[in-house]
C-alpha angles and dihedrals in degrees: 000000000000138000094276128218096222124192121201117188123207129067100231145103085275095064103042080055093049088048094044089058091037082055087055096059129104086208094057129108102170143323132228124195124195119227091351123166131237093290091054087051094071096061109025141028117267115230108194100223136122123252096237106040090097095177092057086047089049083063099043094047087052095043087052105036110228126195093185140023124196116200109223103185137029109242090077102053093041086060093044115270102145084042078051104059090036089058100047110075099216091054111031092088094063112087119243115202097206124074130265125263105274085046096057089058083086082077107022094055123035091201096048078054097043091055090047089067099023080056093053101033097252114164114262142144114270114259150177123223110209145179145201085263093048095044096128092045082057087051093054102046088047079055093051087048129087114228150299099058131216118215115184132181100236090216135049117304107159084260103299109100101091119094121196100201126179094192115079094206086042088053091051099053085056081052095048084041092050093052113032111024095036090245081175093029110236082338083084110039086115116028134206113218101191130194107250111251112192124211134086125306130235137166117233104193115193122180115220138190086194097264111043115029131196115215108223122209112295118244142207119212128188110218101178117097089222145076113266083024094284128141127032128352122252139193081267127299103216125328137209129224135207087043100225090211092055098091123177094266091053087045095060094040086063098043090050094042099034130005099047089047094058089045082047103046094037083066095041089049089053096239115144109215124184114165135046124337103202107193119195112206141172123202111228108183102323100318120097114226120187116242091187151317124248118189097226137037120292129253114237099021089058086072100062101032106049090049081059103050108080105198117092115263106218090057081045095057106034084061081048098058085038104057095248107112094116083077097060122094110200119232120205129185102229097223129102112251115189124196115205107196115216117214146196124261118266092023140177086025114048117328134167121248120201099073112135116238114213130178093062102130100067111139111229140119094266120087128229109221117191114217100160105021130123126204102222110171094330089312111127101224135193104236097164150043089253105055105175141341118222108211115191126171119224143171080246137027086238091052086051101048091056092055078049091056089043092063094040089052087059101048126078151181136138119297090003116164140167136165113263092201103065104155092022100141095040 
């Protein structure tokens, strides 16, 4: 194998964490990241394009001279982005980590989802897919529930599509809202309406060449804005890895009733898939149910669980893109790393960007990954909700979330806010 050009696409916390490990391989020349932020721009070079303005990448690919791009998000990949890149000649020779079109609708739409597992018999919570024509059939199946009731947007909506409602009229007039009036704009043209599972929540990432799959370590991330997980979702506010409730026993439960089934089905259903499988679960009892599927890593899970994997990632993913991933053995470092997100004042409803970060530089084991910074004349800037994730290592996840907390006390700009309670029900 040769020293590779790689390409990441995204801006985010994800990203910085994919470049920093990038910046770690024998195997790498040099790595590109479109748009990136001020922490990319450390190790790689910033291209300033949009994710999804595929024509200005496919310059910049050939300018460049990639040898491998690697999707961040999902917008891109749910409009096309690997299809494109098979059906242009002059790129369909350079590997994408990050599945074809059809692929991406198990994120980019909850009912194509819902009939996957439902398909191959993949543990799930009963569900109803409506539309604006259907609305009375979806009156009549949130009559039929027991409460609470779970509303999501069947397409993309930034993570915010999904309603958790205790009143059943209340929870008739989002649905009315969703359909009829685009609540969630085309986002919610169909949508899901779910039966409520309780339990706690974790992330199982595999990694899959369509045919062999490596589980990576499996992650916890906290959603909620506020202490003791209250108030508005985010985009996640710190995550845990390895899960201390996910015992061996748990573990293979989820490999056998989940995991290997959407490998599986994915084969039997005729949908290539090369790239990330991100599984939301929730552990109800002692049985694993899936949330949903998204089609990449997750931010700001990536933070905690490719510090922890010890192979080198561009060798990862090249037997990936090859087919070869059968001949990989993963190595993992046994200790908990923790990742606490920093955020901007005001978020996740309206905040102001443009606030200068200081206290960066400070030397120490963890890791600061950007995930909303700007470089602007040298000037490290906040440009997001999510700021930076603090990433530490410990014999514990509580150890390591301490080291976490040390970092963030040093650092410093305007508004800025993050839990201090990261792990707490673990």
């Amino acid at each position: 194998m040769k020293k590779i050009n790689i390409l990441i696409l995204g801006s985010g916390g994800r990203e910085h964490t994919f470049c920093w490990k990038f910046a770690q391989s024998k195997w790498t020349n040099r790595i590109f990241v479109a748009p990136g932020n001020a922490g990319t721009a450390d190790l790689a070079t910033n291209l300033d394009i949009a994710v999804n303005d595929f024509e200005t990448l496919k310059r910049a690919v050939i300018e460049n001279k990639i040898d491998l791009l690697v999707v961040g998000p999902e917008d891109p990949l749910v409009k096309g982005i690997h299809d494109f890149f098979l059906e242009d000649p002059l790129l369909k020779e350079i590997p994408v980590i990050g599945p074809q079109k059809h692929a991406a609708t198990l994120e980019g739409s909850k009912e194509f989802a819902k009939a996957f597992m439902s398909r191959h018999n993949i543990p799930t919570a009963q569900y109803g897919g409506f539309t604006a024509e259907s609305i009375d059939e979806g009156y009549v199946f949130l009559e039929k529930m027991k409460a609470p009731y779970v509303l999501k947007a069947d397409g993309l909506a930034a993570g915010k599509g999904v309603l958790i409602i205790n009143d059943l009229q209340e929870a008739k007039d989002e649905l009315a809202k969703m359909l009829l009036e685009q609540k969630f704009g085309a986002a919610s043209s169909k949508v899901v309406i779910e039966e409520f599972l309780s339990g706690i929540e974790l992330s199982c990432f595999v990694l899959t060449d369509g045919t062999h799959y490596l589980s990576f370590p499996m992650a916890k991330d906290y959603k909620r804005i506020g202490e003791g997980d209250t108030g508005l979702n985010t985009g996640g506010m710190g995550a845990v890895s390895p899960v201390p409730f996910a015992d061996q026993k748990f573990y293979e439960a989820i490999q056998e009733n989940i995991v290997k089934p959407t490998i599986d089905g994915l084969k039997k259903d005729d949908i290539p898939y090369v790239g990330f499988v991100f599984i939301g679960l929730i552990r109800v009892g002692d049985t694993p149910y899936v949330i949903e599927y998204n089609v990449r890593m997750g931010d700001p899970e990536t933070q905690v669980v490719l510090p922890r994997i010890k192979n080198d990632l561009v060798e990862l993913l090249m037997a990936t893109a090859q087919g070869k991933l059968s001949d990989i053995i993963l190595e993992l470092d046994p200790r908990s790393a923790t990742t606490v997100v920093s955020v901007s004042g005001g978020y996740p409803e309206a905040y102001e960007k443009g606030k200068k970060i200081s206290g960066l530089d400070t030397h120490s084991e963890s890791i600061v990954f950007h995930a909303g910074t700007h470089l602007n004349q040298g000037e490290v800037l906040t440009n997001g909700g999510r700021v930076l994730a603090v990433t530490s290592f410990g014999e514990s996840h509580k150890e390591a979330v301490e080291k976490s907390y040390e970092i963030l006390n040093g650092i410093n700009y305007e508004g800025m806010y993050y839990r201090k309670d990261i792990g707490f029900d673990l």
